[in-house]
C-alpha positions as CSV (number, residue, x, y, z in Angstrom):
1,X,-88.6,-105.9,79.8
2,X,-87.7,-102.7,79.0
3,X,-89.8,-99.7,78.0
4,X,-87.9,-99.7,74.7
5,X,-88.7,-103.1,74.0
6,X,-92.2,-102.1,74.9
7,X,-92.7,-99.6,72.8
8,X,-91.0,-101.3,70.1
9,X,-93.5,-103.9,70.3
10,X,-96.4,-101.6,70.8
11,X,-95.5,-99.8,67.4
12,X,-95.2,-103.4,65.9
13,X,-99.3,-104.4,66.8
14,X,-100.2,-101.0,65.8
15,X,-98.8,-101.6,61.8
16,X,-100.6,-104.9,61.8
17,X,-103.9,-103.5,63.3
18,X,-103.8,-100.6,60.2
19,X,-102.6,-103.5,58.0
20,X,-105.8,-105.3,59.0
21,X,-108.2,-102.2,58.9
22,X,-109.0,-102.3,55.2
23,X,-109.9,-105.7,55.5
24,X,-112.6,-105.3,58.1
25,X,-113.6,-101.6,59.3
26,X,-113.4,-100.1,56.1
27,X,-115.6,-102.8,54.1
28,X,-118.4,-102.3,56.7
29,X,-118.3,-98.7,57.0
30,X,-118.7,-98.6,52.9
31,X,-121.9,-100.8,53.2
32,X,-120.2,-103.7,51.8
33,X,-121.7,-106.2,53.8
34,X,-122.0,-109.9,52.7
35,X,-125.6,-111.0,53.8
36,X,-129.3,-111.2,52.5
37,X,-130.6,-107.7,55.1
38,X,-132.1,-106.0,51.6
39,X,-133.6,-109.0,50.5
40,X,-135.5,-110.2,53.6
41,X,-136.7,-106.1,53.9
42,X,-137.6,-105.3,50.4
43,X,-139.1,-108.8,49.5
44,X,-142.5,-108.5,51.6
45,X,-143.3,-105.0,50.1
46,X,-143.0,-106.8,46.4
47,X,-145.3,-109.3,47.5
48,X,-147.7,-107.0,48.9
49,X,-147.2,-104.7,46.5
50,X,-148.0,-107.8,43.4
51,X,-151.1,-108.5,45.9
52,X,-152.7,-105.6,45.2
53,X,-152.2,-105.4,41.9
54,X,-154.1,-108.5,41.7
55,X,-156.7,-107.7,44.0
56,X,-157.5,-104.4,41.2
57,X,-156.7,-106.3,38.2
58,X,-159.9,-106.1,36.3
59,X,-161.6,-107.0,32.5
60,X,-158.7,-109.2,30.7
61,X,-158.9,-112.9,31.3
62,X,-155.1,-112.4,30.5
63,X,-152.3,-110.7,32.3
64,X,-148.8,-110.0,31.6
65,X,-146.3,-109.1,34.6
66,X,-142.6,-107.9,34.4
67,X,-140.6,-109.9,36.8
68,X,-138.2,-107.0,37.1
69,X,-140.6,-105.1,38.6
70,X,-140.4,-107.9,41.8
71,X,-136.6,-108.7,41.5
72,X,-136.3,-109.3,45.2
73,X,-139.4,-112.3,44.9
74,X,-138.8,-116.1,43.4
75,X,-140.7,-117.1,40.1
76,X,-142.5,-119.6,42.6
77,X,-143.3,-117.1,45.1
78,X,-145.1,-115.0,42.3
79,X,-147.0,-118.0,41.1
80,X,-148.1,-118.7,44.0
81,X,-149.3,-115.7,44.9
82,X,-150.8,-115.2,41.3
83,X,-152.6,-118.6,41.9
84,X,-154.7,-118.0,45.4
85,X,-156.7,-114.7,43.1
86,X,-157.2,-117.8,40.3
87,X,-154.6,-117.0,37.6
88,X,-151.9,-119.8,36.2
89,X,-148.3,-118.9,34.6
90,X,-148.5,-120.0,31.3
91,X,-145.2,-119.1,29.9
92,X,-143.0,-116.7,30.1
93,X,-140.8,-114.2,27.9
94,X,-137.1,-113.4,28.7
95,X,-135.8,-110.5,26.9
96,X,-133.3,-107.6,27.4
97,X,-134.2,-106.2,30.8
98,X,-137.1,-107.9,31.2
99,X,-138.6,-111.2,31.8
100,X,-142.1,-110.9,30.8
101,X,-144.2,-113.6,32.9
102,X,-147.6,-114.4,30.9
103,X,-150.9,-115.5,33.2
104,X,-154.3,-116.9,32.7
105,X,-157.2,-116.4,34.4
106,X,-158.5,-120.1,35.4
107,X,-159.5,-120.5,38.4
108,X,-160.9,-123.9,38.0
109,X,-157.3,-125.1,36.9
110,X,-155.9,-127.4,39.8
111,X,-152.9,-126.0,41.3
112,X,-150.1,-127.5,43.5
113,X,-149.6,-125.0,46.1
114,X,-146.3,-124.3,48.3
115,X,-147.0,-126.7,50.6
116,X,-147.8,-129.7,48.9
117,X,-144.6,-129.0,46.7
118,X,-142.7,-128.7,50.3
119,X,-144.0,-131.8,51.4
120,X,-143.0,-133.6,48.5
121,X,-139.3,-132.1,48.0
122,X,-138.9,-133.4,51.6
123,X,-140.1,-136.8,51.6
124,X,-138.3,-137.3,48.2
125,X,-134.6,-135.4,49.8
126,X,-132.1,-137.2,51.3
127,X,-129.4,-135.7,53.6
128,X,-125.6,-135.2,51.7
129,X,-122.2,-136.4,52.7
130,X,-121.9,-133.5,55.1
131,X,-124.9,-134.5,57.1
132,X,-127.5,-131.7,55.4
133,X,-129.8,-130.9,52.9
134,X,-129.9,-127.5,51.7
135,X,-132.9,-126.2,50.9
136,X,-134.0,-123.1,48.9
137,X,-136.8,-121.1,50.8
138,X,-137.4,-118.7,48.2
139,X,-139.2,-121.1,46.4
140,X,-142.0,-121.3,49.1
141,X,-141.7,-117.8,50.3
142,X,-145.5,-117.5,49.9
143,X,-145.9,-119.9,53.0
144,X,-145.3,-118.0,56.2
145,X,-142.4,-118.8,58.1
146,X,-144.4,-121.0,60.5
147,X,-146.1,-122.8,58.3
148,X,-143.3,-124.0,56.2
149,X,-141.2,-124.8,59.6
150,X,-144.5,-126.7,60.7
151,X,-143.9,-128.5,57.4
152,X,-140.5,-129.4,57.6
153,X,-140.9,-130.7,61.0
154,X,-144.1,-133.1,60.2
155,X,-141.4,-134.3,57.5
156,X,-138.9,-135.4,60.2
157,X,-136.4,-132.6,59.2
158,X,-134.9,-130.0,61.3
159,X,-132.6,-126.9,61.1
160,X,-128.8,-127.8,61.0
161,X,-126.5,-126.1,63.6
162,X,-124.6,-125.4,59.8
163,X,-124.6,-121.8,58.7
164,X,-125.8,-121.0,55.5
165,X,-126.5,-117.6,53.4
166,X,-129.8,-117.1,51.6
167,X,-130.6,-121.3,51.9
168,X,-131.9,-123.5,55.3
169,X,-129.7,-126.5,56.1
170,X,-131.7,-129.3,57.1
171,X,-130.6,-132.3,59.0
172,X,-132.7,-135.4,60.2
173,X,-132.4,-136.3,64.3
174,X,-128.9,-138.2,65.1
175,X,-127.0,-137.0,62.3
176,X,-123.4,-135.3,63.2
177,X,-123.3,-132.5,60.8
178,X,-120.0,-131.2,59.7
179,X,-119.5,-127.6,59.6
180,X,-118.0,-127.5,56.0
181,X,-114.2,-127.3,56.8
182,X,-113.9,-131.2,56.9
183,X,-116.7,-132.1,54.9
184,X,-117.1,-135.7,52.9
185,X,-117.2,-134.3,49.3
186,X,-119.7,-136.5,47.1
187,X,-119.7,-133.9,44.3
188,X,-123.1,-133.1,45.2
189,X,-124.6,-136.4,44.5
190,X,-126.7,-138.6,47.4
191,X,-124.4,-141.5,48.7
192,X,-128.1,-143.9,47.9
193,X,-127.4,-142.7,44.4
194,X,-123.5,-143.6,44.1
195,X,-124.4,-146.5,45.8
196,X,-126.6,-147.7,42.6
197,X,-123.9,-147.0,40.7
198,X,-122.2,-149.9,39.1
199,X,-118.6,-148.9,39.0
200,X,-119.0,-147.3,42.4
201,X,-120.7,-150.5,44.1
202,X,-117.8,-152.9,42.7
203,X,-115.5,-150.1,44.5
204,X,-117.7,-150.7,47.7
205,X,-117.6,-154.0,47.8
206,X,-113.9,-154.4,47.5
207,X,-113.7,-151.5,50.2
208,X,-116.1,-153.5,52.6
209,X,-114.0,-157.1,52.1
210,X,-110.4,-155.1,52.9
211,X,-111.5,-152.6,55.8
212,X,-114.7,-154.8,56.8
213,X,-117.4,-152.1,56.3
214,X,-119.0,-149.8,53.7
215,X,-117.9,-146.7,52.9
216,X,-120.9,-145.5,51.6
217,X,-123.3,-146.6,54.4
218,X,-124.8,-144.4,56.8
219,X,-123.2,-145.3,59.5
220,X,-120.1,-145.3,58.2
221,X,-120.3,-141.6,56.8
222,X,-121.6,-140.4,60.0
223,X,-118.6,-142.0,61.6
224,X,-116.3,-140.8,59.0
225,X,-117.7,-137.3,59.7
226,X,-117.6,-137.4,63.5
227,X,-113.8,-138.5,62.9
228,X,-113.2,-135.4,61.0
229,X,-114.5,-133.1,63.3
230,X,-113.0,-134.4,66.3
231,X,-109.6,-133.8,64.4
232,X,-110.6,-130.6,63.7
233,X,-110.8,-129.4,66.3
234,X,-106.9,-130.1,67.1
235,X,-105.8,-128.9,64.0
236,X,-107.2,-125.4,63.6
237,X,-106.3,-123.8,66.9
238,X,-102.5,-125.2,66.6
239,X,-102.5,-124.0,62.7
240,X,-104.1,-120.9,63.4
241,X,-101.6,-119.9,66.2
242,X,-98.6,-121.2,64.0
243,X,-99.5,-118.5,61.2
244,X,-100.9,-115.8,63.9
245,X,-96.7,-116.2,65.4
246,X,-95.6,-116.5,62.4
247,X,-96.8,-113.6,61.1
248,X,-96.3,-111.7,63.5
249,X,-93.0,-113.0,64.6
250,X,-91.4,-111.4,60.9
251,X,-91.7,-108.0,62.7
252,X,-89.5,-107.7,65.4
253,X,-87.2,-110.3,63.7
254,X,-86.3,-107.7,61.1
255,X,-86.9,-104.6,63.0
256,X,-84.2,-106.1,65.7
257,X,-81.5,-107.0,63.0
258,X,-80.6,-103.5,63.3
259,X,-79.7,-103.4,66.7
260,X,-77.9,-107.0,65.5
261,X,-79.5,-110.8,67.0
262,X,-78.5,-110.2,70.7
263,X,-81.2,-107.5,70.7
264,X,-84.4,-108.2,73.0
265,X,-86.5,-107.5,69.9
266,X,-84.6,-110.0,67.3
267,X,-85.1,-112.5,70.7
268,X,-88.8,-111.8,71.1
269,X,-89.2,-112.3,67.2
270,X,-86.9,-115.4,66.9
271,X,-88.6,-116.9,70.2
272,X,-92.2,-116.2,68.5
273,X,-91.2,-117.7,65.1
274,X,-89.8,-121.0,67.3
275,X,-93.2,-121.2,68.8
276,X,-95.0,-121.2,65.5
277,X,-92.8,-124.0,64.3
278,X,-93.4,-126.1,67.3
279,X,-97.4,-125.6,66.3
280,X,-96.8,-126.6,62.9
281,X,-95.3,-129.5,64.1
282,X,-98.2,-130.3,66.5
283,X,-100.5,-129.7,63.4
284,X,-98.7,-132.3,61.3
285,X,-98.8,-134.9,64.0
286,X,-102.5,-134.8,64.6
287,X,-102.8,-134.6,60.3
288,X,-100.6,-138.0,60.5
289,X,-102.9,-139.1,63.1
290,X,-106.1,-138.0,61.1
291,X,-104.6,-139.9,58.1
292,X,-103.8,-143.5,60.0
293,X,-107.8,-143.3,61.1
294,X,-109.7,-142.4,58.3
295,X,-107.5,-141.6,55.7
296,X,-108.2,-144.6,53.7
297,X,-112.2,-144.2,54.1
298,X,-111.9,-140.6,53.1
299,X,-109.7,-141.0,49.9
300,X,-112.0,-144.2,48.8
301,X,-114.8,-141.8,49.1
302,X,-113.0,-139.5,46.5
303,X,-112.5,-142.1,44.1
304,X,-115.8,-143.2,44.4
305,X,-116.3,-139.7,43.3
306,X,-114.1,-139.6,40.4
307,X,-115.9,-142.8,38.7
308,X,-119.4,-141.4,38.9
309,X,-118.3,-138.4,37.8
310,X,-116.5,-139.7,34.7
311,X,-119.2,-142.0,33.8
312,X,-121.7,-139.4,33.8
313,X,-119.8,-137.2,31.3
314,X,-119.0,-139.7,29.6
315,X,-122.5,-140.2,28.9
């Protein structure tokens, strides 16, 4: 190879790498960060801060609190904390730039506290077609982190290997949890509630007497998404290194047509942009291969899908 071609090429990577700086450098250097940092550091000095004006609250049985003033804390979170010093939300008052929460003094009230509503949103939550139930923790922020992961564990739950932003993905033991590029879409509905629907059962049971199984089973959606991620994981590193060639194939292509096509450069580009389209024909054949083995359990589910969801608006 010849220190033209080398250079050539070098230039070439170093227009894509600025291409790519704005994209990734420059957002972080501006602070422009995607992620919950000022949240998790500015919500315990709202509590603490709401603490202690509870703990020097005196004279009014009554109380009125500005949730703007603790942006960064869940309604919840400030009931419960109102509710350990004895005072009960009573109603509250949106308006303009503020949302004026209204409390009552009675400590004699009964109250259900974070962790019994915990406990009950678990044992009532069933795990979606992806394998998870997402679950907001800014509604029992007022439970410290072990307690509420002592909680969730008594329940039979666990953390999902599944990343999620600002919400904890639960998962029960022996579930295959998909990672949400191949993910069963159930339009956010439980498969034991589509399963109680009629429209969607009739669909089931035709399903089960062609393909001998039904879709909306457990088993069979654990199946369906263990399938999908095994396919997966084929697919994405062959499409990701047919676009990564092809798109970086263009640029010696066309810098090279001015030397004409017997140049090293237009070679390296045309060679670059044949290997991309021998990875897009691997892709294809492990998406026809994908198709033949669960196509017809996948697209079932989506018409499953589309009948609940025009009965129910409908209705």
């Amino acid at each position: 190879m010849s220190e033209d071609l080398i250079e050539t090429i070098t230039v070439v990577l170093g227009y894509v790498l600025l291409a790519l700086l704005p994209f990734c450098v420059v957002p972080t250097l501006m602070g422009l960060r995607i992620g919950t940092g000022k949240r998790k550091k500015t919500a315990p000095k709202q509590a603490s801060a709401f603490e202690e004006r509870l703990r020097n609250h005196t004279g009014r049985s009554t109380m009125t609190v500005d949730w703007m003033d603790y942006e960064y804390l869940s309604q919840p979170a400030i009931r419960d904390l109102a509710a350990v010093w004895g005072w009960r939300l009573r109603s509250d008052e949106p308006s303009g730039r503020q949302w004026l929460l209204h409390f009552a003094y009675e400590p004699d009230t009964p109250y259900e506290g974070p962790a019994a509503r915990l406990a009950a949103e678990l044992a009532d939550a069933d795990i979606d077609a992806d394998g998870v139930y997402l679950l907001d923790p800014t509604r029992y922020s007022a439970l410290p982190d072990e307690e509420r992961d002592r909680i969730i564990a008594a329940a039979g739950w666990q953390r999902s290997p599944r990343a999620a932003v600002s919400i904890l993905s639960l998962t029960k033991e022996g579930t295959l949890v998909n990672n949400g590029l191949s993910g069963i879409d159930l339009g956010g509905v439980p498969a034991s509630e589509l399963q109680q629907h009629p429209g969607v059962a009739e669909r089931a049971k035709a399903f089960e007497a062609q393909h001998g199984f039904d879709p909306l089973a457990p088993a069979a959606l654990n199946h369906l998404r263990t399938r999908g991620k095994y396919w997966l994981k084929w697919y994405l590193p062959l499409a990701a290194l047919c676009g990564l060639l092809w798109f970086l194939g263009v640029f010696p292509l066309f810098i090279g047509l001015e030397d004409g096509t017997d140049s090293e450069v237009f070679q390296v580009g045309a060679w670059m942009m044949l290997a991309g389209t021998a990875f897009a024909l691997a892709a294809a054949f492990v998406s026809i291969l994908k198709r033949r083995e669960i196509g017809a359990h996948f697209k079932e589910i989506q018409r499953m899908r589309r009948v609940y969801r025009r009965s129910t608006t409908s209705n």
